[in-house]
C-alpha positions as CSV (number, residue, x, y, z in Angstrom):
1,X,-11.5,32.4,-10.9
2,X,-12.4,32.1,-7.0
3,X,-11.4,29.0,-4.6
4,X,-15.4,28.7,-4.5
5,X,-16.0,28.7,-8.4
6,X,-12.8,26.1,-9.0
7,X,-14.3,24.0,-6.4
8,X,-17.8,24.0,-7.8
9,X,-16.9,23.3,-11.5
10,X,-14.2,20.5,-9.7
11,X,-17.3,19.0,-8.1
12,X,-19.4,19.3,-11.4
13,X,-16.6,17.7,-14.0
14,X,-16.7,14.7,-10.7
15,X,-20.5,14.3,-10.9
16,X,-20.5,14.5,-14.7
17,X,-17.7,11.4,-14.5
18,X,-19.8,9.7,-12.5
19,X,-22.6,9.9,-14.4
20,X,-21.2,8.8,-17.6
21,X,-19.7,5.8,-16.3
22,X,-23.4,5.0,-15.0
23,X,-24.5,5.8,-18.6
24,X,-21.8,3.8,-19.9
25,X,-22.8,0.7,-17.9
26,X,-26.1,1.3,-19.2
27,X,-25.2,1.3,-22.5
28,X,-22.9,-1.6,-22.3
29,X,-26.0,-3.4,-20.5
30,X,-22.9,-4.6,-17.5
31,X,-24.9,-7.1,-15.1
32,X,-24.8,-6.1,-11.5
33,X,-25.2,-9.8,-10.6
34,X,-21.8,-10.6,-9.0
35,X,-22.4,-14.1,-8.6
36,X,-21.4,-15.5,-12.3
37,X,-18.3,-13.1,-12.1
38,X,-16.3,-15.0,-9.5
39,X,-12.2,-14.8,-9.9
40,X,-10.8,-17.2,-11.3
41,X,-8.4,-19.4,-9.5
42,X,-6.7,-22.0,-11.6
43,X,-10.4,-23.1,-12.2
44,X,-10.9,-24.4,-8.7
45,X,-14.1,-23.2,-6.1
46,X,-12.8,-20.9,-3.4
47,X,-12.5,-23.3,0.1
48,X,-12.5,-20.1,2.4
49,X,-14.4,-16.7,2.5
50,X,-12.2,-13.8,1.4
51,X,-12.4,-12.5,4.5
52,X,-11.0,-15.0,6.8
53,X,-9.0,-14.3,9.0
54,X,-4.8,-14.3,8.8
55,X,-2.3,-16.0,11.1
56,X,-0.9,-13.5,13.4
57,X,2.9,-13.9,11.6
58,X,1.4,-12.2,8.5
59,X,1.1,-8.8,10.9
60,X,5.3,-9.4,11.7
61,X,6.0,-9.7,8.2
62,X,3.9,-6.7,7.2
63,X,5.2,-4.4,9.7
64,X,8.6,-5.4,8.6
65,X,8.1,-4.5,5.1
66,X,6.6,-1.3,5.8
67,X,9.6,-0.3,8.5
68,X,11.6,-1.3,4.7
69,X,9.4,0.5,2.8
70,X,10.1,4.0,4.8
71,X,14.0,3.0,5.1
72,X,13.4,3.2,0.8
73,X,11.6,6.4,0.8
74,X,14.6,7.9,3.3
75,X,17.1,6.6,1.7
76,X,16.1,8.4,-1.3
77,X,16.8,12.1,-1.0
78,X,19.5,10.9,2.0
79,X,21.4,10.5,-1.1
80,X,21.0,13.9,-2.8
81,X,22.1,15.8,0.7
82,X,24.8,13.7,1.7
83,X,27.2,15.3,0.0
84,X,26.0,18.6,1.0
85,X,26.0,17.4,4.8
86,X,29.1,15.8,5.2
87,X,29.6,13.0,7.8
88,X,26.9,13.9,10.1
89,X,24.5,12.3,6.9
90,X,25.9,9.0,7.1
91,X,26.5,8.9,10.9
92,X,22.4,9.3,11.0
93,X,21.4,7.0,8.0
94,X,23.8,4.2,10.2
95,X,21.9,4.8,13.5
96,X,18.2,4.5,11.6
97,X,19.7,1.5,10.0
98,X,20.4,0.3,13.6
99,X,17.2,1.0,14.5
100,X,15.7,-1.1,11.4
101,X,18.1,-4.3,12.0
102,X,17.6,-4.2,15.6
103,X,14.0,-4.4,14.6
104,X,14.7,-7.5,12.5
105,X,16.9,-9.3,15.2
106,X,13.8,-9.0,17.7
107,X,11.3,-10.3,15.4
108,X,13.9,-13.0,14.1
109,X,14.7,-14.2,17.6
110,X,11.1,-14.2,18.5
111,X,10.3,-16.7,16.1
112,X,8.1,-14.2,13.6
113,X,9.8,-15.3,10.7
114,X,10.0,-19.2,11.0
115,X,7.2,-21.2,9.4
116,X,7.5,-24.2,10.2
């Protein structure tokens, strides 16, 4: 089979998934009126729009989780090389850690983190 022919019968299984969920809605008779489908929230009306805007701390605290969330996906094979390494390994996973914690002392001494 060719790069052309795989990517032609890909495209056709996509459009023939896409059309049998259409069918299925039809089927299943689903209203497209999202009004009466609102989310439930402990049975109370929504006070703002869902798109309001956030305080500018939520940006601090998401940046910090994601400069975690790559530490996590480093950390991760760091520890199937280290061994193979040697010291040089751990001298660099210190120095990013460094990097990460000085991160956290700024945004600490800045005030991103206090709530009140």
């Amino acid at each position: 089979m060719s790069g052309i022919t795989a990517a032609l019968s890909l495209l056709g299984l996509a459009l023939l998934a896409v059309a049998g969920a259409y069918g299925a809605a039809w089927a299943l008779r689903i209203p497209s009126d999202p009004l009466p489908a609102q989310p439930y929230g402990s049975g109370l009306e929504p006070t703002e729009h869902a798109v309001s805007r956030f305080h500018m701390r939520w940006y601090t605290v998401t940046m910090l989780f994601l400069a975690f969330d790559m530490e996590m996906v480093f950390m991760y094979p760091w520890t199937l090389v280290i061994s193979v390494m040697g010291p040089s390994a751990v001298i660099e996973m210190f120095v990013f850690l460094a990097v990460l914690l000085a991160g956290v002392v700024y945004a600490w001494r800045e005030g991103a983190l206090r709530w009140a």
